[in-house]
N, C-alpha and C positions, 0 to 999 in steps of 0.2 A: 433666099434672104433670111438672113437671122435678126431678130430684134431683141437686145437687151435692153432691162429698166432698172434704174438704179438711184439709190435714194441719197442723197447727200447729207452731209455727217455736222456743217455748221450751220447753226440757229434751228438745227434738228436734233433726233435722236433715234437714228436707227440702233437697232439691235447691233449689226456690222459696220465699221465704214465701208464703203463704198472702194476703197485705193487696196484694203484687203480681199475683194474679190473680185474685183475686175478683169486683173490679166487671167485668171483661171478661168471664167467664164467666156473671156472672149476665145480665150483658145479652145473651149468648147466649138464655140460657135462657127469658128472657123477651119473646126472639120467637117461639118455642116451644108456651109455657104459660105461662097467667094464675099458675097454682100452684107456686112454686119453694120446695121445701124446701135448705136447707145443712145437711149434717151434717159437724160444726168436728170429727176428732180431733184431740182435744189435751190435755194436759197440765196447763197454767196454766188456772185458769177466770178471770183477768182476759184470757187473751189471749182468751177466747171469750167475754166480755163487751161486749170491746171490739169485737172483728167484728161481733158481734151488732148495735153501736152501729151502726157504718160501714156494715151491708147495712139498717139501719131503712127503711122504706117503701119497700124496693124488692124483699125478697123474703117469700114467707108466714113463712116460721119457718126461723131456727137453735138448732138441736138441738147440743148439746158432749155428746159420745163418748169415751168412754179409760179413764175411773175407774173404772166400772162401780159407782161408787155415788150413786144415784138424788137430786138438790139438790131443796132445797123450794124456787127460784123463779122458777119456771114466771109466766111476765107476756106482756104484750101491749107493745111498747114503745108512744110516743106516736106513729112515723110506721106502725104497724099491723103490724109484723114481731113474730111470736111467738118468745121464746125460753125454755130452760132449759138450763144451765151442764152439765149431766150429766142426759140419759133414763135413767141406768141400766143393769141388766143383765137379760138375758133368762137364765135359767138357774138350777144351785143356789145359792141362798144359803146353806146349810149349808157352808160350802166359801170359799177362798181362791182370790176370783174365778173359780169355777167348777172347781177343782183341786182333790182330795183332801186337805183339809187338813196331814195327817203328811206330807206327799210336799212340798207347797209348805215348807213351814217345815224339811223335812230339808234342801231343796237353801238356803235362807236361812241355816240355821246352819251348814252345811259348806263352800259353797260350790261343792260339787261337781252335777256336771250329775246331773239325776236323772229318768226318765220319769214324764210327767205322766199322769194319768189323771185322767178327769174325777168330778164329783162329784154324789153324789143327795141328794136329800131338800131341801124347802125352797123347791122349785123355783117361782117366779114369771117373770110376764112385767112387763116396766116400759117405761115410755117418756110419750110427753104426747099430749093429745090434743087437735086443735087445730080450731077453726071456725072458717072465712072465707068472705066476701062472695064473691059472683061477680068479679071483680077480681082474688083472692088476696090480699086484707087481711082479717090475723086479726082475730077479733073475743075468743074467748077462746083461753084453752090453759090447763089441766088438766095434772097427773101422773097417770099412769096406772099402777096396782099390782094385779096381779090373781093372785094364788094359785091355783098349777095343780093342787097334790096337796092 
C-alpha cells in the first residue's frame, strides 16, 4: 500500500496546488502498490470532491482531512476510487476539536493566545472503511464510528 498526503490550495496556501502534483505522484505510487490511498487536507469539500473526481480509477480511495467533522458520503465513485469528503476525527468529541472547550472559546472571544489542553470524554475513533479487489479498486467504503469509552 502506498499512502499519499496532500494539502489543499483553497482557504490555504500551499507552496504547490495539490491538482499539480497529484497525477505524478500517484503514478509513482502505483508502480509501487496496487493499493494507493490519498488523504486530501483541506478545507473546501468541493475542492476534495473535485480531486476525488480527477484521481477516479486510478487510485483506491481519497479520504478529505481538516474538519474533523465525520460527512455522510462515503461512495465508491464509477471508475472504482473510494471517497469521503471528511473521515472525521479520532479523539474527544466532548470538546472543540479535541480542545477544552472553555480554553477554545476563551481564546475565540478574546483573541488572545491561550494554552490549549486537550479534551476527555466522548472519545471515539472515525474514519471509512474501504474493500478492494486485488487491483486496488474499491468495491465498497463505509464510515466508520466506534466509541471508545
Amino acid at each position: 500500500m502506498a499512502d499519499i498526503n496532500l494539502l489543499g490550495k483553497l482557504f490555504l496556501d500551499p507552496a504547490v496546488s495539490p491538482f499539480a502534483v497529484a497525477e505524478e505522484l500517484v503514478a509513482a505510487a502505483r508502480r509501487e502498490a496496487d493499493l494507493v490511498l490519498v488523504d486530501f487536507h483541506a478545507e473546501a469539500t468541493s475542492e476534495k470532491v473535485a480531486l476525488a473526481r480527477v484521481l477516479d480509477g486510478r487510485v483506491t480511495a481519497v479520504f478529505g482531512t481538516h474538519t474533523h467533522v465525520q460527512t455522510s458520503d462515503a461512495r465508491v465513485q464509477p471508475g472504482g476510487t473510494a471517497a469521503i469528503t471528511d473521515a472525521g476525527m479520532t479523539g474527544p468529541h466532548d470538546s472543540v476539536i479535541g480542545v477544552k472547550a472553555e480554553l477554545a472559546i476563551q481564546r475565540m472571544r478574546t483573541g488572545m493566545g491561550v494554552r490549549f489542553e486537550p479534551a476527555t470524554g466522548g472519545v471515539r475513533i472515525e474514519g471509512a472503511v474501504v474493500e478492494c479487489d486485488d487491483q486496488g479498486r474499491a468495491l465498497s467504503c463505509e464510515p466508520l464510528r466506534v466509541p471508545v469509552e
